[in-house]
N, C-alpha and C positions, 0 to 999 in steps of 0.2 A: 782756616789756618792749618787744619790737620789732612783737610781733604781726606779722601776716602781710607778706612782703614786697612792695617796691613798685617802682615799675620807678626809684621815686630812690634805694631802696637800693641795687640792681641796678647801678645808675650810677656810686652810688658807690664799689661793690667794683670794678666795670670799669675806674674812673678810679686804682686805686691802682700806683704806677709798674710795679711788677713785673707785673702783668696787662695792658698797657697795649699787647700786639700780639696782637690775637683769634684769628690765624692758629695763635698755639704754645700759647694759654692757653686756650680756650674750655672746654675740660673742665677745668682747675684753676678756673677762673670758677666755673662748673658745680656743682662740688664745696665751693669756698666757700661760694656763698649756699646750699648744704643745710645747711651746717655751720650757719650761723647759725640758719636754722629751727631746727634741731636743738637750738642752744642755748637761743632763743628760748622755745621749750614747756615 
């Protein structure tokens, strides 16, 4: 459905509040957009 991600996906899991300081989240970031591929396939 999502087919491969894009850097607006990306943006927009960056932009959701709880991920919103890079410093503490970059690996739960990280971890999301796999999840999504992951769902995605």
């Amino acid at each position: 459905m999502f087919g491969r991600p894009t850097m607006q996906l990306i943006l927009a899991v960056a932009q959701e509040p709880q991920r919103n300081d890079w410093s503490v989240n970059v690996l739960e970031l990280q971890a999301t957009v796999e999840r999504i591929i992951i769902t995605a396939e």
